[in-house]
OpenMM code with the backbone's topology and positions (N, CA, C; nanometers):
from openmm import Vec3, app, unit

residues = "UNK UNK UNK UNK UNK UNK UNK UNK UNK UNK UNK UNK UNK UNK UNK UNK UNK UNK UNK UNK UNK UNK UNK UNK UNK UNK UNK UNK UNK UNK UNK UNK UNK UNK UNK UNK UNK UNK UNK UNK UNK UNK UNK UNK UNK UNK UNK UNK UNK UNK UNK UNK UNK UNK UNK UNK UNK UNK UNK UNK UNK UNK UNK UNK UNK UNK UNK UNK UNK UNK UNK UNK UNK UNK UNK UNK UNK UNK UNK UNK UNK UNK UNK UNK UNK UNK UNK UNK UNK UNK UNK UNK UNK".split()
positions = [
    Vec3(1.4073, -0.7288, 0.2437),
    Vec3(1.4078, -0.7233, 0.0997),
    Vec3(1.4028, -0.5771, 0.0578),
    Vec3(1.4787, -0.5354, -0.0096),
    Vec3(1.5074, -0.4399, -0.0814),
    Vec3(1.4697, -0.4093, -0.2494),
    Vec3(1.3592, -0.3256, -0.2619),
    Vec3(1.2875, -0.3556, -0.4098),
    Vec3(1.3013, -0.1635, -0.4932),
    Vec3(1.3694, -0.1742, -0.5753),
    Vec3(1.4090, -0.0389, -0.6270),
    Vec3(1.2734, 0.0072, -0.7018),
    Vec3(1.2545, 0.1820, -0.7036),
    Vec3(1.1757, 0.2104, -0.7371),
    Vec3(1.2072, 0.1761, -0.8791),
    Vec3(1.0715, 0.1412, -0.9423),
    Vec3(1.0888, 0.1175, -1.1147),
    Vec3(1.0938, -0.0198, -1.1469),
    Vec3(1.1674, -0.1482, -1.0149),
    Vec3(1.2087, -0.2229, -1.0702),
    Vec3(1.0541, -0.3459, -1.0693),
    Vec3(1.0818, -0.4647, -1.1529),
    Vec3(1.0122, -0.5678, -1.1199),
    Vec3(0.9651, -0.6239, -0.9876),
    Vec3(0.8318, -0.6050, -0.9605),
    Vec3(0.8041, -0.6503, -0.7964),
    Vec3(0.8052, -0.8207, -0.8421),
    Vec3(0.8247, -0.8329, -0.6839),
    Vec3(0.8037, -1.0032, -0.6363),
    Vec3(0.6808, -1.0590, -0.6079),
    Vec3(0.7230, -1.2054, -0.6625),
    Vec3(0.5911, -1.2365, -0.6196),
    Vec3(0.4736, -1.2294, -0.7444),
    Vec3(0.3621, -1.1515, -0.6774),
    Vec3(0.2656, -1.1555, -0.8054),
    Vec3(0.2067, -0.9932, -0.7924),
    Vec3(0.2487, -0.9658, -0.7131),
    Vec3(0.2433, -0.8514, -0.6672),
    Vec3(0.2197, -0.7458, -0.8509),
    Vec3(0.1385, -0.6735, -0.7461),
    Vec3(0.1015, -0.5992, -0.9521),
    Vec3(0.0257, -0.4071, -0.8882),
    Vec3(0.1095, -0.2942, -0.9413),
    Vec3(0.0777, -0.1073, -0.9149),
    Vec3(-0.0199, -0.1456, -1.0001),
    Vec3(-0.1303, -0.0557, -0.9109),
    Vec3(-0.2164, -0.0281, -0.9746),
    Vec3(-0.2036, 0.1401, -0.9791),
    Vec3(-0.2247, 0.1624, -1.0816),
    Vec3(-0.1810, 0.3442, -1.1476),
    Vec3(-0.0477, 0.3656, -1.1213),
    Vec3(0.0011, 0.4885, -1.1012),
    Vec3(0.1389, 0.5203, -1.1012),
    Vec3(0.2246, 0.4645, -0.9975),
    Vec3(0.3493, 0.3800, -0.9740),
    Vec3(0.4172, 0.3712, -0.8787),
    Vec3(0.4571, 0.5285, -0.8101),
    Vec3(0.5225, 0.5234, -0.6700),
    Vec3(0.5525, 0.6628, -0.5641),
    Vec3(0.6347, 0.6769, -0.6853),
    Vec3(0.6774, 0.8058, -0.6525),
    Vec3(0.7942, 0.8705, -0.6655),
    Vec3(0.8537, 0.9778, -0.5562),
    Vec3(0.9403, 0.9172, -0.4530),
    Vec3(0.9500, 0.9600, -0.3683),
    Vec3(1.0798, 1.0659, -0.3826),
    Vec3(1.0870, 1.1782, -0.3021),
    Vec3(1.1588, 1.2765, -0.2881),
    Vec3(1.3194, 1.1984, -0.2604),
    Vec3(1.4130, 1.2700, -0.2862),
    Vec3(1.5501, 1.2045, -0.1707),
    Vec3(1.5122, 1.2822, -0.0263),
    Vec3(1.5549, 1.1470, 0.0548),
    Vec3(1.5152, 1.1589, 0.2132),
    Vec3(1.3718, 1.1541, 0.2076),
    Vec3(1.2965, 1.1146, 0.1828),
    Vec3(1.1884, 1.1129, 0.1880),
    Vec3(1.1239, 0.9850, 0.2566),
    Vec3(1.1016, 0.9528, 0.3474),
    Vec3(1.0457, 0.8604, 0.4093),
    Vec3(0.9135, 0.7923, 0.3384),
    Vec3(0.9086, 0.6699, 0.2847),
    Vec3(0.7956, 0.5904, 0.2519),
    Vec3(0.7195, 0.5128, 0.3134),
    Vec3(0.6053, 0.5464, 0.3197),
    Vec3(0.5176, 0.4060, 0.4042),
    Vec3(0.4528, 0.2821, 0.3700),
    Vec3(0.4403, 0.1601, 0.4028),
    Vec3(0.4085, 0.0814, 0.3478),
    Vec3(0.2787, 0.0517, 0.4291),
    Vec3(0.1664, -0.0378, 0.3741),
    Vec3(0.0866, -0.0877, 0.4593),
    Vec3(0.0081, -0.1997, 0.4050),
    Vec3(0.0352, -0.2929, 0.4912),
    Vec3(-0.0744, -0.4172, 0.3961),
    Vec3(-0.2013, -0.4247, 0.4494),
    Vec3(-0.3100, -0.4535, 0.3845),
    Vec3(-0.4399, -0.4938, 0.4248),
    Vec3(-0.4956, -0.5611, 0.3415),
    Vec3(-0.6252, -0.5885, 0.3983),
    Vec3(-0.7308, -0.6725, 0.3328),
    Vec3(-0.8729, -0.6371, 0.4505),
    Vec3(-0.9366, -0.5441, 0.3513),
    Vec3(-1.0896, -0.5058, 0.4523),
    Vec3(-1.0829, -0.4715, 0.5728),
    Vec3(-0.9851, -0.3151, 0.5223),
    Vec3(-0.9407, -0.2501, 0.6107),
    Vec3(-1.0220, -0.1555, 0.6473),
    Vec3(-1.1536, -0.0877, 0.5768),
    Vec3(-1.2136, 0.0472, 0.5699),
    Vec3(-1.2329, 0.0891, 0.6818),
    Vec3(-1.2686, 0.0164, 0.8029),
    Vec3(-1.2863, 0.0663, 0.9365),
    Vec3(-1.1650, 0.1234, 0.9606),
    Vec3(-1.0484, 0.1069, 0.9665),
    Vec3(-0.9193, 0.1594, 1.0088),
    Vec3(-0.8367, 0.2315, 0.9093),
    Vec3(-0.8187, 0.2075, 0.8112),
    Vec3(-0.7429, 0.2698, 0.7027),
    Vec3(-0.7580, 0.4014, 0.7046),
    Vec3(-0.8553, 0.5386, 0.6909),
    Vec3(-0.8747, 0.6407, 0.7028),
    Vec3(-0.7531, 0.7081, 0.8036),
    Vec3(-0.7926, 0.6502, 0.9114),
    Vec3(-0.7194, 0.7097, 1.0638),
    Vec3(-0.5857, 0.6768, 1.0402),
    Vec3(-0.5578, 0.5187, 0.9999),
    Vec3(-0.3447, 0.5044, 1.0029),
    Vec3(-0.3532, 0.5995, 0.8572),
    Vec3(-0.3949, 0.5699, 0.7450),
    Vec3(-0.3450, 0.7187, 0.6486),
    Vec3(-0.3397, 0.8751, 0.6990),
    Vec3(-0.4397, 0.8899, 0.7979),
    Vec3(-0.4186, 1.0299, 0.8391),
    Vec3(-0.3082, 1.0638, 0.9184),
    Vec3(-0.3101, 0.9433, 1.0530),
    Vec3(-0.1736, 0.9466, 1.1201),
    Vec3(-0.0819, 0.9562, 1.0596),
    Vec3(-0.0384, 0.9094, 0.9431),
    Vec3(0.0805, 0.8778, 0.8339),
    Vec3(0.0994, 1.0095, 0.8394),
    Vec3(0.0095, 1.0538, 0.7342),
    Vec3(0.0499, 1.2305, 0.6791),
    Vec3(0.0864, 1.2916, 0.8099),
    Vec3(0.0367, 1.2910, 0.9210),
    Vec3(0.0349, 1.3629, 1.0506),
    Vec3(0.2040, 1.3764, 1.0830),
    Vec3(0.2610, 1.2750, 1.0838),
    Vec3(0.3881, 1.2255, 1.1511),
    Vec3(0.4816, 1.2412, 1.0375),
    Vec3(0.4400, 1.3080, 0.9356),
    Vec3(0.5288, 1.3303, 0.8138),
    Vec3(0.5645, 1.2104, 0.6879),
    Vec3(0.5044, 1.1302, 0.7115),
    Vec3(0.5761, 1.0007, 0.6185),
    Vec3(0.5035, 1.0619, 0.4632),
    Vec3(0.5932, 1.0696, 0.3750),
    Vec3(0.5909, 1.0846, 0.2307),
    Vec3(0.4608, 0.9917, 0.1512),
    Vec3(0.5116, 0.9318, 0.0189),
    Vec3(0.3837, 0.8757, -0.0486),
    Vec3(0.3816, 0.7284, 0.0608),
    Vec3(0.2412, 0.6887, -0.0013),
    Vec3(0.2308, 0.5406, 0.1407),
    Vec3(0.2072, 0.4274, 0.0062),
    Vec3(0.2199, 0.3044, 0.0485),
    Vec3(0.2516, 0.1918, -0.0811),
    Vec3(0.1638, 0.0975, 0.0486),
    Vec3(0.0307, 0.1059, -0.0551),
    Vec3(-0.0608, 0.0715, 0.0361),
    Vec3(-0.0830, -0.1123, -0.0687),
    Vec3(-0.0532, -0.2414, -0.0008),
    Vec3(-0.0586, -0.3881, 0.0066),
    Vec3(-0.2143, -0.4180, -0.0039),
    Vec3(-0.2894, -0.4164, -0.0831),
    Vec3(-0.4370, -0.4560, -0.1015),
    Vec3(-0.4343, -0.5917, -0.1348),
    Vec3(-0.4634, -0.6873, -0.0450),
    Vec3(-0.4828, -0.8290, -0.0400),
    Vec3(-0.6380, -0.8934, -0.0946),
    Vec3(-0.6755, -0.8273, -0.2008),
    Vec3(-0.8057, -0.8944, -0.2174),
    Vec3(-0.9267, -0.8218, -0.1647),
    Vec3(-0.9024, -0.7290, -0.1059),
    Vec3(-0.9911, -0.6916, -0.0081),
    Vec3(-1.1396, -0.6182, -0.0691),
    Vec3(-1.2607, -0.6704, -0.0121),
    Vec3(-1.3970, -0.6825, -0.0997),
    Vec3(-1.4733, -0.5242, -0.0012),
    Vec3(-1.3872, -0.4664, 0.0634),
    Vec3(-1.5130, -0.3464, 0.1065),
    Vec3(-1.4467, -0.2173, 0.0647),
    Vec3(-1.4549, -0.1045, 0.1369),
    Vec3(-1.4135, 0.0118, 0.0533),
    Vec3(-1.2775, 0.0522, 0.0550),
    Vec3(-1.1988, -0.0406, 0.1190),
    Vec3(-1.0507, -0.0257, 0.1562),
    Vec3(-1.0368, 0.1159, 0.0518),
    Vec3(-1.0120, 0.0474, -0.1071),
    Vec3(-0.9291, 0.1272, -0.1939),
    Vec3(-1.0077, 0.2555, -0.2052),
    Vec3(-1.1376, 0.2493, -0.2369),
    Vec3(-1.2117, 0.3926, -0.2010),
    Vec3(-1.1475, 0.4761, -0.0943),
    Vec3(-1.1092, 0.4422, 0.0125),
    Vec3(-1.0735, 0.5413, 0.0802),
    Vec3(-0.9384, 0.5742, 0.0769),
    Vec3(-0.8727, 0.4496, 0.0237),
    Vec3(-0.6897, 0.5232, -0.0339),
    Vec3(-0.6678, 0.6607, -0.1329),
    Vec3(-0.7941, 0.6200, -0.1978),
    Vec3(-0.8161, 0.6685, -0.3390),
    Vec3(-0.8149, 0.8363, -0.2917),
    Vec3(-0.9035, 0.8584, -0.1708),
    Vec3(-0.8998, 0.9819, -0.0867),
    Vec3(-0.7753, 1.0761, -0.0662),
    Vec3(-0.6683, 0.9540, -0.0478),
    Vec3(-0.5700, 1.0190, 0.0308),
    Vec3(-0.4775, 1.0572, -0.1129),
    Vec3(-0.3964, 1.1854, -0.1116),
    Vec3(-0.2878, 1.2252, -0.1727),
    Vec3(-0.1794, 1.1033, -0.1646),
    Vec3(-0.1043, 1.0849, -0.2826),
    Vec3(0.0318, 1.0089, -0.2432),
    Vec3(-0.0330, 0.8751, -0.1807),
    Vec3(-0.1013, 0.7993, -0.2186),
    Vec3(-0.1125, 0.6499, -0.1735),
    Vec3(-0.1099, 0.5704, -0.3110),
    Vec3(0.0029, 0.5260, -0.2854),
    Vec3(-0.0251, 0.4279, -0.4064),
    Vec3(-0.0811, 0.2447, -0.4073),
    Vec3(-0.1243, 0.1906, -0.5033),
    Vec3(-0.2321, 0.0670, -0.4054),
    Vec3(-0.1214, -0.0472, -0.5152),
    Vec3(-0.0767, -0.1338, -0.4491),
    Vec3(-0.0230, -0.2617, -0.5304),
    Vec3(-0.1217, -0.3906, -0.4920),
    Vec3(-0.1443, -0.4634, -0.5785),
    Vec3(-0.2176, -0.5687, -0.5782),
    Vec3(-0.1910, -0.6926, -0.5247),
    Vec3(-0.2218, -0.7333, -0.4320),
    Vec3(-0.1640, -0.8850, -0.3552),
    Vec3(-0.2709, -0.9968, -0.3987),
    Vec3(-0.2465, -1.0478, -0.4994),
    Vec3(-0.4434, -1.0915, -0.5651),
    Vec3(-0.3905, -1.2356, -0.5007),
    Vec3(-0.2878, -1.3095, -0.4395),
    Vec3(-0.3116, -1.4360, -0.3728),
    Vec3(-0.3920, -1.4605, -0.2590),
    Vec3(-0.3755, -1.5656, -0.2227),
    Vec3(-0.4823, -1.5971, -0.0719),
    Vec3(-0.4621, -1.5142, 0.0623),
    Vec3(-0.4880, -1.4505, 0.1389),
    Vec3(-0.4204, -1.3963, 0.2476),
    Vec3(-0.4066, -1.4820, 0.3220),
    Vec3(-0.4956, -1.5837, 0.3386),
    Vec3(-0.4601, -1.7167, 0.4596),
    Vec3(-0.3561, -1.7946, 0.4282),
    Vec3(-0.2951, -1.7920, 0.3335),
    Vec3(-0.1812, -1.8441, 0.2960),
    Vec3(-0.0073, -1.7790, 0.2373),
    Vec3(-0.0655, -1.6281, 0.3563),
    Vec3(0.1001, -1.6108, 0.3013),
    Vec3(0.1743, -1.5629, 0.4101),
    Vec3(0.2409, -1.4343, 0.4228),
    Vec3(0.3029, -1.4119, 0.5276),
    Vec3(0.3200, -1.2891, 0.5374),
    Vec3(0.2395, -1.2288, 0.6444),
    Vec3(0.2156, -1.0739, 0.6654),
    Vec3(0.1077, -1.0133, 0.5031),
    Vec3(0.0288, -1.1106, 0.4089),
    Vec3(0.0033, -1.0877, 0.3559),
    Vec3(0.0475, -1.0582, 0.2270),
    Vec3(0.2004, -1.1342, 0.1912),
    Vec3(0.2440, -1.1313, 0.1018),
    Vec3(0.2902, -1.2651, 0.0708),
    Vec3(0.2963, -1.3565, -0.0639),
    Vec3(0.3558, -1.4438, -0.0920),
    Vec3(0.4849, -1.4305, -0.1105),
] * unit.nanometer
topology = app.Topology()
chain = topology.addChain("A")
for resn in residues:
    res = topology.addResidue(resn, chain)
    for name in ("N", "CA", "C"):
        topology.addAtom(name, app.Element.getBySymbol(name[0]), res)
């Protein structure tokens, strides 16, 4: 699936603050979670490490400091997955 910057997301899917605005050629990262805080820090750092541009970080509900620590990183932007995670696929409906 192919989703243009600007356009209507799928689903129920909902940016919270500014969508990326990514460079041309600019590589984007995506990442879904749900009560990720133990790990999230380290794959965002790896990200920046390996060059990947803004990251379009999939927050599934998640009740611990996940977004606190996105909030850290430059260029992460957080979209809202507010359905069930046990009921979708890779965390998206």
């Amino acid at each position: 699936m192919t989703v243009e910057m600007g356009a209507a997301l799928p689903y129920s899917l909902r940016v919270v603050g500014d969508p990326p605005q990514p460079a041309p050629g600019e590589v984007v990262g995506v990442i879904v979670a749900r009560n990720e805080a133990l790990r999230l820090g380290a794959a965002l750092g790896e990200a920046r490490r390996i060059g990947i541009g803004p990251i379009i970080l999939i927050d599934n509900l998640s009740t611990d400091e996940t977004r606190a620590i996105a909030a850290g990183f430059d260029r992460v932007h957080v979209v809202e997955a507010p359905e069930s995670y046990a009921g979708s696929v890779f965390g998206i409906h």
